[in-house]
Every structure is written in C-alpha cells, then in structure tokens.
KENU-276977 format. One line per field, with one value per residue: residue number from 0; y, z, x of N, C-alpha, C, O in turn; chain. Coordinates in steps of 0.001 Angstrom, whole numbers. Example, Ala and Ser with C-alpha at 12.3 -4.5 7.8 and 13.67 -1.06 7.14 Angstrom:
2
resi <- (0;1) $
nY <- (-5690;-2250) $
nZ <- (7800;7080) $
nX <- (13190;12850) $
caY <- (-4500;-1060) $
caZ <- (7800;7140) $
caX <- (12300;13670) $
cY <- (-3300;30) $
cZ <- (7800;7870) $
cX <- (13200;12900) $
oY <- (-3319;1138) $
oZ <- (8465;8039) $
oX <- (14236;13409) $
chain <- (A;A) $
This chain:
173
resi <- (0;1;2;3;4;5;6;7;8;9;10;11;12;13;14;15;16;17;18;19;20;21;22;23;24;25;26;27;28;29;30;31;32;33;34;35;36;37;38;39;40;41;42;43;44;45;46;47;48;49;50;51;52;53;54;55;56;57;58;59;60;61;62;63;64;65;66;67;68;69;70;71;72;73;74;75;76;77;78;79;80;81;82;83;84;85;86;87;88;89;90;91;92;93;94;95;96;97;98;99;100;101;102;103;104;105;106;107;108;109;110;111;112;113;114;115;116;117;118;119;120;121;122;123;124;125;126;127;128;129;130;131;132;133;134;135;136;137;138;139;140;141;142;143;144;145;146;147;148;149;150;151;152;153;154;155;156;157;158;159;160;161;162;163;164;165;166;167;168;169;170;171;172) $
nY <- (33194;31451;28401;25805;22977;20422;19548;17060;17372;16648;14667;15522;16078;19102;21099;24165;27310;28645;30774;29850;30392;29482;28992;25666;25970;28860;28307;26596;27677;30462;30147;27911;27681;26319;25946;25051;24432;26890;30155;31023;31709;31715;30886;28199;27398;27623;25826;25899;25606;23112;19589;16852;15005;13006;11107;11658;14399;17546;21239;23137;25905;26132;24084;24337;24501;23602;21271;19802;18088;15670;13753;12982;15655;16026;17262;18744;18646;16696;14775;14307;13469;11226;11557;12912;12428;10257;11696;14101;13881;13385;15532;17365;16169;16065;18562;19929;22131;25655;28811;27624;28172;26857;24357;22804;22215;21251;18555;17500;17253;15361;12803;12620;12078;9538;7821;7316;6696;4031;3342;2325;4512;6411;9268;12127;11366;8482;5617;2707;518;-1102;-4495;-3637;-1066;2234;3107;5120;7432;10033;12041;11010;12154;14810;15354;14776;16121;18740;20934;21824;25192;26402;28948;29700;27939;25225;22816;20801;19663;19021;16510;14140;13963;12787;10462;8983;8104;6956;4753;3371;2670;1168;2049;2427;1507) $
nZ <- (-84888;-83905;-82204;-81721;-79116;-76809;-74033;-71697;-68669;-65626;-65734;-66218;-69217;-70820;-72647;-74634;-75966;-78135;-79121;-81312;-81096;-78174;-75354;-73644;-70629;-70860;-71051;-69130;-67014;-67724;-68790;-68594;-65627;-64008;-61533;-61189;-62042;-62526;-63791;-64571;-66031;-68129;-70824;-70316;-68672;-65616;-64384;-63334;-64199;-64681;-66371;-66436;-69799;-70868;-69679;-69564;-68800;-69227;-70163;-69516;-70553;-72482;-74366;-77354;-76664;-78887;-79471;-77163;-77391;-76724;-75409;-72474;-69814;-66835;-63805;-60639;-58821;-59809;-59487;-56998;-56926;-55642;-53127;-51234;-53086;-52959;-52694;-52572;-49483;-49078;-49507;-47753;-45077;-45374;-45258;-48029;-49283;-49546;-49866;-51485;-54041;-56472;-55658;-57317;-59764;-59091;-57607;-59528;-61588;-60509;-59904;-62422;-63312;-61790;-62939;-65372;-64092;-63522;-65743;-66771;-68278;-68830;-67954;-68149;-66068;-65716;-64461;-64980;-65451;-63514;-63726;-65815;-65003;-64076;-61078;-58956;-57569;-55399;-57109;-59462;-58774;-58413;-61136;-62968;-61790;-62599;-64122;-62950;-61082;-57624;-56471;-53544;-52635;-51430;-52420;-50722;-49655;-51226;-52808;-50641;-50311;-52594;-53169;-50878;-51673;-54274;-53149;-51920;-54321;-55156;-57404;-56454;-54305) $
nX <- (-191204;-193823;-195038;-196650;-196183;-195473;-194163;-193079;-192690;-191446;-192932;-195555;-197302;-197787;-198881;-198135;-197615;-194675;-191989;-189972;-187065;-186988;-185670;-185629;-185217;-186654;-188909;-189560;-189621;-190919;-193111;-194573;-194169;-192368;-190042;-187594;-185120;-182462;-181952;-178606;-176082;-177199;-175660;-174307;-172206;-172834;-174391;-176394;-178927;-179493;-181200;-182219;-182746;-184477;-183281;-180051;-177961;-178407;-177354;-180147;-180278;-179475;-180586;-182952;-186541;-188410;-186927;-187211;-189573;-191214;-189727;-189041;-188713;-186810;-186411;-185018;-187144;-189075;-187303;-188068;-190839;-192052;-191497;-188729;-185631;-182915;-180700;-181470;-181616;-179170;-177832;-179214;-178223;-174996;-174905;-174712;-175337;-175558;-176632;-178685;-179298;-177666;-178165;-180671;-179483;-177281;-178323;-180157;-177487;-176100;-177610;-177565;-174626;-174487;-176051;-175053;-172493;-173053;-173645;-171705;-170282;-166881;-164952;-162838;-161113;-161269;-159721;-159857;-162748;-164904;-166110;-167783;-168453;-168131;-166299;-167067;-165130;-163688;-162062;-163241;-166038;-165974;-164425;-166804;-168920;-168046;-169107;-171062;-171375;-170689;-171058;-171243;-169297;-169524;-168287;-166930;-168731;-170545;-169623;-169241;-171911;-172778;-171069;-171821;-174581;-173580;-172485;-174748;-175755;-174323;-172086;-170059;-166726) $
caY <- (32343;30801;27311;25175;22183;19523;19292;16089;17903;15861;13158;15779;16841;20391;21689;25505;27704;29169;31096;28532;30521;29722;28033;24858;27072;29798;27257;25601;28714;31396;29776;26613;27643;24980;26989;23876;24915;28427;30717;31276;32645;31374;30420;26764;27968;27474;24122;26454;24974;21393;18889;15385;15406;11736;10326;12315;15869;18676;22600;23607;27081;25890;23686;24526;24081;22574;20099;18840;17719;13738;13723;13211;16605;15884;18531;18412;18547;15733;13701;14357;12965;10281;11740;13516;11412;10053;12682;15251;13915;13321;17176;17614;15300;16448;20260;20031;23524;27421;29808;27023;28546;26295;23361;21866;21587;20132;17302;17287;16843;14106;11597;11746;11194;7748;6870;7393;5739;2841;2105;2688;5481;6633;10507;12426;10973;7327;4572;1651;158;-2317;-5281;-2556;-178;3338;3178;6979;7616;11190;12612;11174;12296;16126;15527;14941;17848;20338;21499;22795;25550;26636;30024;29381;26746;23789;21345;20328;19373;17893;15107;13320;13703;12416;9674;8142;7743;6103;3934;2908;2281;364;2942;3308;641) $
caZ <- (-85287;-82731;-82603;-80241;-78536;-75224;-73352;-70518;-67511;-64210;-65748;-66732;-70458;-70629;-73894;-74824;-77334;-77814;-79986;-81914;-80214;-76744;-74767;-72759;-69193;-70392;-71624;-68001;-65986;-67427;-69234;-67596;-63739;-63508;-61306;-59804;-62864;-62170;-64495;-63738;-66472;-69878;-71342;-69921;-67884;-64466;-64451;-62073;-65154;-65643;-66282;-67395;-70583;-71471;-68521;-69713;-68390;-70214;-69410;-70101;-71511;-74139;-75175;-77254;-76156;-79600;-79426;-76151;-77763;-77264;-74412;-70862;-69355;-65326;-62748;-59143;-58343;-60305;-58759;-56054;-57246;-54910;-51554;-51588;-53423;-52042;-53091;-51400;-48354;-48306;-49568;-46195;-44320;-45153;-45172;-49614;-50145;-48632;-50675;-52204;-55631;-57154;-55579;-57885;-60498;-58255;-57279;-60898;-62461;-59488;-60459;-63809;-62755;-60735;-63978;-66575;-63435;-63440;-67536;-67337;-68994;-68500;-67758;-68261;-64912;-65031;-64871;-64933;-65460;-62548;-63758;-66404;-64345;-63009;-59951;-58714;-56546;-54875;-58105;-60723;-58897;-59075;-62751;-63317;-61107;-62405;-64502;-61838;-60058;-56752;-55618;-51740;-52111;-51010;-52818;-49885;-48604;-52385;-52847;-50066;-50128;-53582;-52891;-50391;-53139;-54988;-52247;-51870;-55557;-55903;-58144;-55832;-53886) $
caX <- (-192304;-194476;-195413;-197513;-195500;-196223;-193448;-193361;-191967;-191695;-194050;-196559;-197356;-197553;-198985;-198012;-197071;-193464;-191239;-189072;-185948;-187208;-184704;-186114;-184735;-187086;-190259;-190289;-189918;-191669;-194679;-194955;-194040;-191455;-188687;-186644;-184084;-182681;-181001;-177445;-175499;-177735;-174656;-173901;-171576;-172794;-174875;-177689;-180318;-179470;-182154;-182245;-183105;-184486;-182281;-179279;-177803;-178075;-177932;-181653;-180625;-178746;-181594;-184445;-187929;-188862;-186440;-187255;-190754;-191307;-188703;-188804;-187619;-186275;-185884;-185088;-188408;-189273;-186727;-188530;-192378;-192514;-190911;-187438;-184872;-182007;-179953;-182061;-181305;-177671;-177028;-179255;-177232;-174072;-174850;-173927;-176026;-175634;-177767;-179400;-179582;-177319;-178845;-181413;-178769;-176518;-178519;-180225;-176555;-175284;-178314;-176890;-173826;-174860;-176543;-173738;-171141;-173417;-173909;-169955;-169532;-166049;-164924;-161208;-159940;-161423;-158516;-160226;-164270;-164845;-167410;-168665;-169321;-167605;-166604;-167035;-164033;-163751;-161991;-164635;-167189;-165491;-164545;-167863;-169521;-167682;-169533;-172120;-170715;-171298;-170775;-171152;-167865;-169921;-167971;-166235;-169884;-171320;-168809;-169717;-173564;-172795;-170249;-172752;-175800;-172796;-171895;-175819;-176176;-173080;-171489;-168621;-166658) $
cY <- (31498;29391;26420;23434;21562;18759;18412;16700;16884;14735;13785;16132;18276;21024;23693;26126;28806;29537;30075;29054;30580;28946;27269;25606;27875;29500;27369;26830;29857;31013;28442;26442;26847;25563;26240;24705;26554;28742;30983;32345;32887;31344;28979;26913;27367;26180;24390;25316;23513;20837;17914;15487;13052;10935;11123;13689;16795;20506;23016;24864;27042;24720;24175;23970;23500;21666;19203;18065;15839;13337;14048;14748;16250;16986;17712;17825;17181;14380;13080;13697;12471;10778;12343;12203;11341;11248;14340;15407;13932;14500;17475;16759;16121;17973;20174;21800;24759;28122;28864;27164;27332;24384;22571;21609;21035;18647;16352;16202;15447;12967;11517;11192;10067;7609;6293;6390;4035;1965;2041;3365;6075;8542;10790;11336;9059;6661;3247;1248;-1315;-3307;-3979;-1674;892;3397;4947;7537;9662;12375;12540;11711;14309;16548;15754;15821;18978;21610;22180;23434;26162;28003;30320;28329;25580;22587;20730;18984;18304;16623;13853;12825;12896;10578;8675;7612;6708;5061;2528;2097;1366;806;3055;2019;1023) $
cZ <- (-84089;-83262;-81008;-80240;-77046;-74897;-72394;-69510;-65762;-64136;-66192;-68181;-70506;-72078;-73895;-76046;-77345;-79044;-80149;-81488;-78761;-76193;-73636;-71106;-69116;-70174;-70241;-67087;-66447;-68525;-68747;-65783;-63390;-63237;-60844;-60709;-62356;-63656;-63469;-64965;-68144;-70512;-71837;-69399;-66690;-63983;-63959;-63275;-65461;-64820;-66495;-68239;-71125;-70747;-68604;-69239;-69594;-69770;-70342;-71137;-72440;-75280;-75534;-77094;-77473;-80196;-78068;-76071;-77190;-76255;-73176;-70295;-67519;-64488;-61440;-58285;-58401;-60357;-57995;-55449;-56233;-53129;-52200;-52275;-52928;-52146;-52512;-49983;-47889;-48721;-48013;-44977;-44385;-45612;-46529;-49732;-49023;-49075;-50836;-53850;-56526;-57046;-55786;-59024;-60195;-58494;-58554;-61573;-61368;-59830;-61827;-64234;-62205;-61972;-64802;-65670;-63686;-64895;-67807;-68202;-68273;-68306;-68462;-66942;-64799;-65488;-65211;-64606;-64377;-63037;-64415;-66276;-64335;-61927;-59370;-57433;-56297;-56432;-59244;-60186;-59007;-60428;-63084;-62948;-61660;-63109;-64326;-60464;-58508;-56064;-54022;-51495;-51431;-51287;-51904;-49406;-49862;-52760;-52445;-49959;-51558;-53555;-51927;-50816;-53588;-54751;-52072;-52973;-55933;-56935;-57607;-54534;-52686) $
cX <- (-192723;-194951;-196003;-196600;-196158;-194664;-193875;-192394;-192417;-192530;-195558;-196658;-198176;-198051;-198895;-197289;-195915;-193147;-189980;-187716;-186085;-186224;-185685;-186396;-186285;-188695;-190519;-190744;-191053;-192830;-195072;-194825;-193207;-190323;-188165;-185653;-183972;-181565;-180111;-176978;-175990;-176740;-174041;-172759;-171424;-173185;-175944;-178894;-179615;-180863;-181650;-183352;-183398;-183255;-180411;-178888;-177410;-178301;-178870;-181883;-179983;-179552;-183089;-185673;-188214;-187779;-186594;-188989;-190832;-190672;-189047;-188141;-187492;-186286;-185778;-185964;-189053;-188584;-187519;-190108;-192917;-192424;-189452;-186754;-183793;-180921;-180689;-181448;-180040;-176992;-177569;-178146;-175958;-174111;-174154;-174857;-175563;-176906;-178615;-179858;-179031;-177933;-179515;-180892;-177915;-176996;-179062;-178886;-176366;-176337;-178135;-175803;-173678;-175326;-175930;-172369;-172056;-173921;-172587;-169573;-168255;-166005;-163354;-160721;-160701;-160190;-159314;-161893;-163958;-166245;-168038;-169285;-167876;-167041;-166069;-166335;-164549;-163281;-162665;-165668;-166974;-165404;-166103;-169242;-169189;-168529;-170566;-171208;-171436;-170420;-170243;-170018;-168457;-169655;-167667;-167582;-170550;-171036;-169153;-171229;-173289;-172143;-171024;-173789;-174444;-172357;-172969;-176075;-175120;-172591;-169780;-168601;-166284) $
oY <- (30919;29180;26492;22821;22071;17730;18650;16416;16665;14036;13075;16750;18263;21567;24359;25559;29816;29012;29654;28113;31441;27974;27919;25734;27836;30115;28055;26983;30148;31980;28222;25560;26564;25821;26513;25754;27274;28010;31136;33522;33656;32313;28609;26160;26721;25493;23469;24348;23082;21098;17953;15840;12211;10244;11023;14362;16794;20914;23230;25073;27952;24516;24375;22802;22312;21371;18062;17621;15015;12202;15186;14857;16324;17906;16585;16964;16579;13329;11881;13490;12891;10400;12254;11081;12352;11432;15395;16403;14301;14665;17762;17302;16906;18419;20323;22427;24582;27927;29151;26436;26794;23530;21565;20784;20146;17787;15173;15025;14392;11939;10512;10290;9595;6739;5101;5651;3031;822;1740;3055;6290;9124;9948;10515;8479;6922;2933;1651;-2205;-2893;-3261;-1282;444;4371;5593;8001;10304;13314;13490;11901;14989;17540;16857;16074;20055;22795;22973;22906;26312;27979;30905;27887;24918;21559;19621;17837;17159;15748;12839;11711;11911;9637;7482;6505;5587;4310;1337;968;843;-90;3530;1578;185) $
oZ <- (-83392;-84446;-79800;-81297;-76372;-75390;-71985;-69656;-65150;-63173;-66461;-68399;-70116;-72607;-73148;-76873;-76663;-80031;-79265;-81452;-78088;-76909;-72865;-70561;-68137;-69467;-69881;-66566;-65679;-69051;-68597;-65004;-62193;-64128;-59651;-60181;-61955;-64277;-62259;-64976;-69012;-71246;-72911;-70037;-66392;-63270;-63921;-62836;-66577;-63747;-66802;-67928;-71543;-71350;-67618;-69333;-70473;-69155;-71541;-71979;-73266;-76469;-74779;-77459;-77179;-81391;-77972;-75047;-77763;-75984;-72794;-70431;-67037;-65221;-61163;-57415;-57418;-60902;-58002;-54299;-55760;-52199;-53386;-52077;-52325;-51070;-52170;-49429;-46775;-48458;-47121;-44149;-43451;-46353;-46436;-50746;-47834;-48608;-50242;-54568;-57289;-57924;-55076;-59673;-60954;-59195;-58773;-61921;-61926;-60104;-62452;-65061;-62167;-62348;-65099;-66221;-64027;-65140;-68937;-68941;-67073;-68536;-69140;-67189;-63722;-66553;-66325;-63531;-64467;-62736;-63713;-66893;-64546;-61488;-59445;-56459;-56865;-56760;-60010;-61025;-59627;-60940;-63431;-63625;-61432;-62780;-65128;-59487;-58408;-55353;-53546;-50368;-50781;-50880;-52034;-48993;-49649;-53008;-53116;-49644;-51413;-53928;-52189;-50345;-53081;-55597;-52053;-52823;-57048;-57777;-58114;-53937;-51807) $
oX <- (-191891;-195212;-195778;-196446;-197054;-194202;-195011;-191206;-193462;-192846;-196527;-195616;-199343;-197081;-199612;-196575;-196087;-193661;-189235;-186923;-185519;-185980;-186391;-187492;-187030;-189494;-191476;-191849;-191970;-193381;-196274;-195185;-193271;-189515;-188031;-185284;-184886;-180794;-180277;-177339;-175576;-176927;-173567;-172023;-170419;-172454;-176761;-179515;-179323;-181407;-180459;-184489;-182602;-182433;-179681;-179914;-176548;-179286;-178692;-182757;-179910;-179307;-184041;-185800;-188351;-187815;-186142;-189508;-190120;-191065;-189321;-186922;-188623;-185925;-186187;-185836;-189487;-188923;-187799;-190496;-193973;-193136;-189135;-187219;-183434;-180353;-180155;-180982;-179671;-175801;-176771;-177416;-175788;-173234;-172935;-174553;-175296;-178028;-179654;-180545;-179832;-178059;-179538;-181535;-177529;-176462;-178787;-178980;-176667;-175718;-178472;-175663;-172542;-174540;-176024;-171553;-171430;-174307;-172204;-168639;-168428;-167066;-162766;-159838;-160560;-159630;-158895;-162336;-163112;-167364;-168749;-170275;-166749;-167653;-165024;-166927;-165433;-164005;-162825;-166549;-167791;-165922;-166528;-170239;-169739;-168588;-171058;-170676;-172654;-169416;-169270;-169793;-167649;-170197;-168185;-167408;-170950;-171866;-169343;-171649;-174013;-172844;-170863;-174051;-174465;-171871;-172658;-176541;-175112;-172532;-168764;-169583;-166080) $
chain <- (A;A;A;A;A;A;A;A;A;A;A;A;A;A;A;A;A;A;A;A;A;A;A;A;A;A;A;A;A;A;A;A;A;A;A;A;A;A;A;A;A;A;A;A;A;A;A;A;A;A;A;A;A;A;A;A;A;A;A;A;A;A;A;A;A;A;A;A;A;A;A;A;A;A;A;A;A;A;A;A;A;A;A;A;A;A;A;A;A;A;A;A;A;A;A;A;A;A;A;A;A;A;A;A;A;A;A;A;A;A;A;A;A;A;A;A;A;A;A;A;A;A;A;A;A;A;A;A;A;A;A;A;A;A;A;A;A;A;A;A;A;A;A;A;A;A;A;A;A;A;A;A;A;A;A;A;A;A;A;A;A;A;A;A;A;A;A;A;A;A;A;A;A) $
C-alpha cells in the first residue's frame, strides 16, 4: 500500500510517496537522492546507514519511512549544512576513514555520541557521571562506536578524531 509522506531531511521537507514497508535507508536514497547514508548489511548490523533521527541515532534501515514523518531526519551531509562539521575535520586530521564507505555513519553516529555524553546518558562501561555529564574516556567512546563497523580497521584512527570533538565540547576531561 502506497502512501504519500514529507519527510525533513537535512532541514529540507521532502514530500513523496512510498510503500508503507519502505525502510527510511531506502526513502532517502532511492527516491529522495539522499546517499550520505549507505547500505551496508540492511539488517542494523553495520551502522554504514545511521542517521539522527530527531537528535537521536538510529540505523535508517531498520526504520520506516512512515514513521520518520514529523521528525528531523540527520545525515552526514546535513551535519555538514553550514561548512564541514567539526567532526569532518578531525576524521581528516587524524586519517579516521580508508574506503570511506563507512564514513558518513561514523561521523553521523559520533555526534550522537557527544550529544548523549553531554545530557549524561550513561553506556555499559561508564563508572561515574562528572557534573551530569559523561565524560567520554577512550573506552566509552569505543563502547559507544561499536556499533558502526569499519571494514578498513580505522578504529585505531576514529577514537581520537572523536575524543578531540569531545575534548572541544567538554564531553571529555
């Protein structure tokens, strides 16, 4: 069953019409052109499709397009609106990407990470909220990556591009 919907992608509203089993992933990319998200494994699996979903992370192909009605949807790209975001630059900086495939859910998921360390939401590995906050040590900020993988082994390289945003934002002491 088809149904007409207006998705807000990157700050734009997007009106189109979808099958009510469309997954958000397939909405942005293949009827709206919005390829920052990539398919990886359509599962939720890999993390290749995360968005922010109304400031939150979520993998895109496990959400459907008419539930993401009314809602902010995020991408990489749309980090990006103004000029790269800081998180652009410190994966460039510290060489965080190879292929680049996995890369706009990378940096996607890591600004939701700085958001969630900084309303103090906790993880598995936090010990302790500093002044109500997170503070996003080298192992929270892994815990909380993991769930975007990276083929090319670039964690070594994401951490830190990450860990420095965290450092900036006062996320991380």
């Amino acid at each position: 069953m088809d149904t007409q919907i207006t998705l807000r992608v990157d700050g734009a509203d997007r009106p189109l019409t979808v099958d009510t089993r469309t997954s958000l992933l397939d909405a942005m990319r293949e009827r709206l052109g919005a390829t920052s998200a990539k398919k990886g494994c359509d599962h939720g699996q890999c993390g290749a499709c995360t968005v922010l979903l109304d400031g939150r992370r979520v993998n895109s192909c496990l959400v459907l397009a008419v539930t993401a009605e009314g809602q902010e949807v995020t991408t990489s790209d749309g980090l990006a609106a103004d000029g790269p975001h800081r998180l652009h630059e410190t994966f460039v900086d510290h060489d965080a990407y190879q292929c680049g495939y996995c890369t706009p859910g990378q940096i996607t998921s890591a600004a939701g990470v700085l958001a969630e360390a900084a309303q103090g939401w906790p993880s598995a590995v936090t010990e302790d909220l500093v002044a109500d906050r997170t503070d996003l040590t080298d192992a929270e900020i892994r815990e909380r990556m993991s769930g975007n993988l990276c083929r090319c082994a670039a964690y070594a390289n994401i951490v830190p591009a990450v860990a420095q945003v965290a450092v900036e934002q006062g996320v991380r002491a």
